[in-house]
C-alpha positions, 0 to 999 in steps of 0.5 A: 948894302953894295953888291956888285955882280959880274964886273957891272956895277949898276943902280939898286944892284952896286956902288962899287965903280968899277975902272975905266978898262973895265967899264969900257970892257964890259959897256954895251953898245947904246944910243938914246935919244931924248924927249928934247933931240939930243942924242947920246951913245954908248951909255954907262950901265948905270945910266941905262938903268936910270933912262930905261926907268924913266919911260922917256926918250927912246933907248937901244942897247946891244948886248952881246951875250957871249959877254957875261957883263952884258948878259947879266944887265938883263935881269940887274939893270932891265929885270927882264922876265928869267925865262926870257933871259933864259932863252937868250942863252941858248942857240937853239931857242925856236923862233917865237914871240911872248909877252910878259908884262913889262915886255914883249920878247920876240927871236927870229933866226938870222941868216949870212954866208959862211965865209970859213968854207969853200962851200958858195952855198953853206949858210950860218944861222943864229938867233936874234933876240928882242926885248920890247918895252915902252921907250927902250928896246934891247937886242941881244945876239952872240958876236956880232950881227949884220943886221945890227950894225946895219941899223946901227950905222943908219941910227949914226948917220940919221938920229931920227930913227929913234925918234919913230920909237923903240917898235919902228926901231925893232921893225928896222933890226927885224926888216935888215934880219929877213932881208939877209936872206934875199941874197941868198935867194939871188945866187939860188936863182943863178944856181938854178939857172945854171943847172939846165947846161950843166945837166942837159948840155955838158952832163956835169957828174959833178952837178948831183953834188951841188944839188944835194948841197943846195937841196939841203940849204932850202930845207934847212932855212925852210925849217928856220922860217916857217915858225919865223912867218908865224912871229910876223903874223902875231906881231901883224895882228895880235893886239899888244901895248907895246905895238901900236896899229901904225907900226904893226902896218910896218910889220905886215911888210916884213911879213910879206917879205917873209911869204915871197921868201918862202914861196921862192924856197918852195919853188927851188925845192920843187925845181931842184927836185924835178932838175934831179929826177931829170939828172937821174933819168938821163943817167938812167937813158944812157945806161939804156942806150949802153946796154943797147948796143952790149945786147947788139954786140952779143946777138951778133956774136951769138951765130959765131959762137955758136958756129964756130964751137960746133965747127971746133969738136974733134970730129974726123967728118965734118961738113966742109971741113975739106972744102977749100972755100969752107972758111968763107962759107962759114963766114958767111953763114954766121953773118947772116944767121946774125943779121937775120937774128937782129932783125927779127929782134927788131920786128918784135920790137925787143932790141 
């Protein structure tokens, strides 16, 4: 009995054959490579399901899950595990790896810079997952993926990538995934660089600003990669059928990249939040220094305050009152009294 789901027709599943616009449509990008070197590309759905069956060769496919036609060749043609599939379709799935019976599933958290904003430090991320069998391995993210196409152009203009095995081929997606956030650590590191003038030299208001952004960005990708540091942990040295011991080897170099990535968050978090006590402090020392000179400038004036208001009551006999150097007198009196106030405040050390 013919059934067809999603526009797909595939083996076991439907015989309808849908038309070449369709099928073209809703085709996911592939590569196989055989047992003999030949290499072939952008494999029809049914042939998928043949090649992936045959435990022969190594097979890739992309799968974009944001197309419903490719989505479904998760459970129609590969009969992945539901609660894998399941996870596919939520971008908020946590970084993990399992393993079922047919397949080891893995998610790691990609990262690129976010081109709509202004904002040089406001990042994207999404989740990149993997299905890992025998001979074949399947990526699925949604739109496109950096380190998809980067892979994927190495595949193009050197077939024998595929001739190392589905898992090598899952350590290179993997490998250009974590090394998407080295970029981001260099204009970290130019940022920090950056702040000492801005914040001790010129005093740039501006700057607390930014380092609240950048704050904000090592915290979140903080939280994306400490449960990523464990997944290369677990594919470095948990025993698997599906990875042997000379691709886990390739897979505890990712693994170091993921401990200097983090070890270098942990040092920007620590420098921004020292640069920032420091920027708070030199906003609190000038605050001081104002109000210094606000309390000199009102000691000073006390004595004239003072003296003037007594000087000033409507009294018929006041000292001085008729004398005709009485106003510089006065002048005189009040200055001092204000001099000598100053200093006295000065010796014990209050002003």
């Amino acid at each position: 009995m013919a059934a067809r789901e999603g526009g797909v027709a595939v083996e076991g599943v439907g015989a309808e054959r849908p038309r070449a616009a369709e099928r073209d449509a809703d085709r996911p990008r592939s590569f196989y490579r055989s047992e003999e070197g030949e290499l072939r590309s952008d494999l029809h759905p049914r042939e998928l399901v043949e090649l992936a069956r045959s435990g022969k060769g190594t097979l890739w496919v992309d799968i974009d899950t944001a197309d419903r036609h490719q989505h479904a060749l998760l459970e129609l043609a590969f009969r992945f595990h539901p609660l894998s599939i399941e996870d596919t379709l939520n971008p908020q799935s946590r970084v993990k790896v399992e393993e079922y019976p047919e397949h080891l599933f893995a998610i790691v958290r990609a990262v690129k810079f976010c081109e709509e904003t202004e904002d040089p430090y406001d990042v994207e991320t999404s989740n990149l997952c993997f299905f890992l069998a025998r001979n074949l391995l399947v990526t699925t993210h949604v739109d496109r993926a950096p380190a998809v196409d980067a892979v994927m152009d190495r595949v193009t203009r050197s077939p024998d990538l595929l001739a190392r095995g589905a898992e090598r081929l899952m350590h290179a997606v993997m490998d250009s995934a974590v090394d998407a956030y080295f970029p981001i650590l260099e204009q970290l590191d130019v940022f920090v660089d950056g702040l000492e003038e801005r914040i001790f030299t010129s005093f740039d208001e501006t700057a607390v600003r930014d380092i609240f952004s950048v704050k904000r960005l090592v915290l979140s990708m903080r939280r994306h990669l400490a449960p990523q540091r464990e997944v290369f942990n677990v594919l470095t040295n948990r025993p698997t059928p599906f990875l042997s011991r000379e691709a886990q080897v390739y897979f505890r170099d990712v693994y170091d990249h993921m401990l200097r990535i983090n070890d270098s968050l942990e040092t920007y978090r620590d420098l921004l939040s020292s640069t920032l006590d420091s920027y708070l402090s030199q906003v609190s020392n000038r605050l001081g220094t104002a109000t210094k000179g606000l309390s000199l400038a009102a000691t000073l004036s006390v004595p004239f305050v003072m003296v003037s208001g007594m000087w000033g009551m409507n009294f018929a006999n006041i000292p001085l009152a008729q004398h005709p150097h009485g106003f510089a007198i006065m002048m005189a009196i009040q200055l001092g009294l204000g001099v000598g106030l100053v200093a006295l405040l000065r010796w014990m050390r209050i002003l």
